[in-house]
LUMDOGU-939197 format. One record per residue (C-alpha): residue in three letters; x, y, z. Coordinates in pm, whole numbers, plus 50000, padded with zeros to 5 digits. Layout:
N
ALAXYZ/...
end
This chain:
265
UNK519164853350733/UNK518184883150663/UNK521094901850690/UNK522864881850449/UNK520954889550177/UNK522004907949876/UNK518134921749819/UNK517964958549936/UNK514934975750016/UNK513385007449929/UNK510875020750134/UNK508085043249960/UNK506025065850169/UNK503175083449986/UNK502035115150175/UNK499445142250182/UNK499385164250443/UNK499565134150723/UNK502655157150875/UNK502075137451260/UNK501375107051111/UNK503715109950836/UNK506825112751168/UNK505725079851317/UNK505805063150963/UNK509325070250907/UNK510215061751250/UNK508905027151206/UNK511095021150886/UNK514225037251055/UNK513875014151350/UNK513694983551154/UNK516394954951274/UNK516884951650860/UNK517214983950787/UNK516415000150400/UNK518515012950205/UNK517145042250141/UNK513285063650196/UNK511555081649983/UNK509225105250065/UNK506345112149794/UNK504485144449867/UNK501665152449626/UNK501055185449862/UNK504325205149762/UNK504065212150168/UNK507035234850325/UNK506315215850651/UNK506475177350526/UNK510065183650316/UNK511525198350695/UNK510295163950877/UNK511795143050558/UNK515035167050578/UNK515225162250977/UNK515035120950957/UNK517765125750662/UNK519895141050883/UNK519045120551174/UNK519025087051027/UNK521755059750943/UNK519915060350558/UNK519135080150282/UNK515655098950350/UNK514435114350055/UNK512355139650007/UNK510195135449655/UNK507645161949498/UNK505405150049314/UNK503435178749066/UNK501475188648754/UNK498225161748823/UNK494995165248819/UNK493885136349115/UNK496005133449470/UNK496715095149456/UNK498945071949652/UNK499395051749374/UNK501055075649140/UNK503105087549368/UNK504465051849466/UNK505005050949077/UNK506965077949078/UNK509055065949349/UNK509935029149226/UNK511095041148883/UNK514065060349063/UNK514575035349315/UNK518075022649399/UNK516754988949596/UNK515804958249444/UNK512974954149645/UNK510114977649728/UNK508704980950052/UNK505145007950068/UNK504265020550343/UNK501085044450371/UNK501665072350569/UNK498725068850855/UNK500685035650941/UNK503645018651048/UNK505724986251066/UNK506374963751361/UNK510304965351417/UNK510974928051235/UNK508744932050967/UNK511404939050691/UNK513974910850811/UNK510914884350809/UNK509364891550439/UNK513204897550319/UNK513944858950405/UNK510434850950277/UNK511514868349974/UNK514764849949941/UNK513724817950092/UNK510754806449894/UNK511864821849672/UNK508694847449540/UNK508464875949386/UNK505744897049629/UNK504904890049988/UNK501414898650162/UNK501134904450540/UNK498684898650765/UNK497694931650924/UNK496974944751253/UNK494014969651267/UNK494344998851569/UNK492435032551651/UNK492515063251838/UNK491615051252156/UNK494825025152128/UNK492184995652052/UNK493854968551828/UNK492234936851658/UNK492714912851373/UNK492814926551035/UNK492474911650686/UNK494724877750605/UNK495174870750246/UNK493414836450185/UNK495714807250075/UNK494244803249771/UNK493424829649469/UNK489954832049354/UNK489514863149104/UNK485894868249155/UNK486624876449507/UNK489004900949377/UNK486744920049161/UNK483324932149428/UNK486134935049722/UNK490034938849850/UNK490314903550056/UNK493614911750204/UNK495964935050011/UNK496994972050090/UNK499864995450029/UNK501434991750346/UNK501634956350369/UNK502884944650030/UNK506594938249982/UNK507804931549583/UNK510524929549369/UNK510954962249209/UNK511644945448872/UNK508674924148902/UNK507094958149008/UNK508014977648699/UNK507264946648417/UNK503534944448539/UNK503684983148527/UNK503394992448827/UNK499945003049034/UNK497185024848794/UNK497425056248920/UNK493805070448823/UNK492515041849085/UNK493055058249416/UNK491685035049604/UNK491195001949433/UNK494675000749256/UNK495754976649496/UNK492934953349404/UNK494124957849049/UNK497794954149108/UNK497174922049283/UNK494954910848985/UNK497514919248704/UNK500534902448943/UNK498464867148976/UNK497884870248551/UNK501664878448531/UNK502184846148734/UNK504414867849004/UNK505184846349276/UNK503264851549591/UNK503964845849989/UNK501734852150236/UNK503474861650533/UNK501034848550853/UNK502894868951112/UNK500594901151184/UNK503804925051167/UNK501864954750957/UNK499784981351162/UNK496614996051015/UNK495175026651141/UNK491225024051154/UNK489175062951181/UNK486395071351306/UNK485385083850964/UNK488115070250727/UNK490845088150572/UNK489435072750186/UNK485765076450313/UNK485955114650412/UNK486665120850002/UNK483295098049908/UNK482845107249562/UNK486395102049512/UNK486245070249652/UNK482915061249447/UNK485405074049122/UNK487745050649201/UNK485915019949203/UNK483415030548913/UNK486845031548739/UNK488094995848836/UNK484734976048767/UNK484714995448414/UNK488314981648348/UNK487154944748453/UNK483634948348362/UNK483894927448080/UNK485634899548244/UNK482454896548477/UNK479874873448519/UNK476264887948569/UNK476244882548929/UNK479684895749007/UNK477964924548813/UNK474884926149036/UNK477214927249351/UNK478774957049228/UNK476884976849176/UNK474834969749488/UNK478024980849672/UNK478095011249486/UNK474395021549551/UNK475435014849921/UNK478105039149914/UNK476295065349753/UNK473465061449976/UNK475815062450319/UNK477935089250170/UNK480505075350405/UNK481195037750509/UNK484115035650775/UNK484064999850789/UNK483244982350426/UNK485984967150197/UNK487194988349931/
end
């Protein structure tokens, strides 16, 4: 069980001016029936208002919530910040958690005896896609088997929020690329499956995604455009013509939208 465990979890939460959102983030990790060690906070916005809601839940809370400033870049990015996080971690496991979304209460006691019981090194989660209106439907489920060319035109499963590792594991694969900002997850995953980092896919649809209108990622297009151009230049030579063609078809669809709410990353 769960509570018997001698892993201890760190939860990251990457922020940027998300201050409502940001409140029901924490509040899912607080609530947790496996409770974290300790929160940390990354703020990439130096924001007066976001290190009062961290210092409230510190007060308020039975764990460490930390409040963690992240300055001196040139690009806001999730991944950086989560970085920055893990390398002062005190738990032996990392938990991320974006901050437009939150955690069903059992989530952390489930993927900590996946974690011991397998035993792996990172577990996936199915997610749970909501919206405004209080809509919910099926999200993405990692596939039970890896195929990298999958991995390199789209994200088949993994985000921030629902990934679960071993910080050590974490730290020896070096951790997410922070200039990808919104395809480092694609990349992590990539680099953890070369590693040959354990994986579990936990089934159980315990991680809840927030869907927008226009999304967060998509409302910063160029950004987004950046970020991808940047990934498929990293694997570019690793591709195979058509992987190539699919690409960049995706890109020219991107830049001809300007926004996409709905297609993979």
């Amino acid at each position: 069980m769960a509570q018997n465990s001698r892993l201890s979890v760190t939860a990251i939460i990457p922020t940027h001016l998300r201050d409502e959102l940001l409140k029901r983030a924490i509040q899912s990790v607080v609530d947790q029936d496996f409770p974290p060690l300790e929160i940390i906070v990354v703020d990439d916005t130096s924001s007066s208002d976001t290190r009062s809601i961290v210092k409230a839940f510190d007060k308020n809370s039975p764990m460490d919530v930390i409040y963690m400033e992240r300055t001196n870049y040139k690009e806001s990015s999730s991944p950086a910040s989560i970085n920055m996080a893990a390398e002062s971690a005190r738990g032996n496991v990392l938990a991320i958690l974006d901050d437009d979304d939150y955690w069903a209460k059992n989530y952390l006691s489930t993927v900590i005896d996946q974690l011991d019981g397998e035993p792996a090194d990172f577990v996936v989660t199915a997610m749970t896609y909501f919206n405004e209106k209080g809509e919910t439907w099926n999200g993405k489920l990692l596939p039970d088997d890896y195929d990298k060319r999958d991995w390199l035109v789209r994200n088949p499963g993994m985000g921030c929020s629902n990934l679960v590792i071993r910080r050590d594991v974490f730290l020896d694969v070096g951790g997410f690329d922070g200039r990808l900002f919104v395809s480092g997850d694609r990349d992590l995953f990539m680099r953890l499956m070369k590693f040959g980092a354990r994986l579990h896919i936990n089934k159980n649809r315990q991680v809840l995604i927030q869907k927008f209108d226009i999304g967060l990622s998509r409302g910063k297009p160029w950004r987004m455009i950046k970020s991808n151009l940047r990934l498929y230049r990293k694997y570019a030579l690793q591709m195979p013509i058509d992987l190539h063609y699919r690409n960049w078809v995706k890109f020219l669809g991107y830049t001809k939208a300007g926004l996409l709410s709905k297609t993979d990353d």
